[in-house]
Residue, then its C-alpha position, 0 to 999 in steps of 0.5 A: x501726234x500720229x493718233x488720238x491715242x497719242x493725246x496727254x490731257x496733262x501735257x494738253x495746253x488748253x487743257x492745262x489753262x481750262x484747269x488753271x482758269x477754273x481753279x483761279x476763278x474758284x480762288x478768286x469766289x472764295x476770296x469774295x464770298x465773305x464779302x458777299x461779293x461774286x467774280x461778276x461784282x468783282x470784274x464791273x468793280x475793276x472796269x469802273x475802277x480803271x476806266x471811271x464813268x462806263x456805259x452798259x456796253x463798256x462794261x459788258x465788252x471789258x468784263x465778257x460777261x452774259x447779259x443778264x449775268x451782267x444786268x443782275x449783277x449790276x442791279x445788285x451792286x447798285x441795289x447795295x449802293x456801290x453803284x450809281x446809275x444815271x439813267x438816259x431820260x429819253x431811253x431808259x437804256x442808256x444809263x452811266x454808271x460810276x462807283x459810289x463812296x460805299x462801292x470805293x470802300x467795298x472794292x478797297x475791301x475787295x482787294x486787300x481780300x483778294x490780294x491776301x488770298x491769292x498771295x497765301x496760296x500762290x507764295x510766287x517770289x519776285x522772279x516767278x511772278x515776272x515770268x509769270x507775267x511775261x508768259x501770259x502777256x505772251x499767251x494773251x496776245x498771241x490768242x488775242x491775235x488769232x481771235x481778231x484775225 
């Protein structure tokens, strides 16, 4: 590109994945909103899920949220009983936090939703879906790559 003129935002990768991001993440809320669940619910559903019984700062690491996005949204979950807290008596900031039965039935929920919704919208056969995949696993570790460098 010689000049600013030259730029096509539709030609413009990071341009094209902010859009993809926004219009994903607008999928995946209307997926939820029935459920009265948000996409914060849905990626601290997902970290507990994988990896069992999390603390505050692994659940803050693998979902990237804000802190007090996250402080509310688990206060929420746990207030509606999907989450079970078990507070570090000596520092009320350490806490371990698992899903209860409720929050197991939830997420199952959750994803049966999630998956029907994407898939009516995607209509991705078999190939594309692979190449797909193998695209963003690309993306994804070469942008990982450049953040830890």
């Amino acid at each position: 590109m010689d000049n600013i003129k030259d730029l096509d935002l539709e030609l413009f990768i990071p341009y094209r994945l902010s859009i993809v991001s926004r219009l994903a993440q607008a999928l995946l809320a209307s997926a939820l909103e029935s459920m009265d669940l948000t996409v914060p619910h849905w990626r601290i559903f997902i970290c507990v899920n994988q990896y069992g019984t999390c603390t505050l700062s692994q659940i803050a690491e693998f979902t990237r949220l804000p802190q007090s996005s996250l402080s509310r949204s688990i206060s929420r979950m746990n207030e509606k009983g999907y989450l079970i807290i078990d507070r570090d008596l000596n520092d009320k900031r350490n806490m371990k936090i698992e899903m209860s039965t409720e929050g197991v039935r939830t997420f199952e929920a959750a994803i049966f939703s999630v998956n029907d919704r994407c898939n009516s919208v995607l209509q991705l056969d078999d190939s594309e879906e692979i190449r797909l995949h193998k695209t963003l696993d690309y993306l994804i570790k070469r942008l990982q790559d450049v953040e830890n460098s």
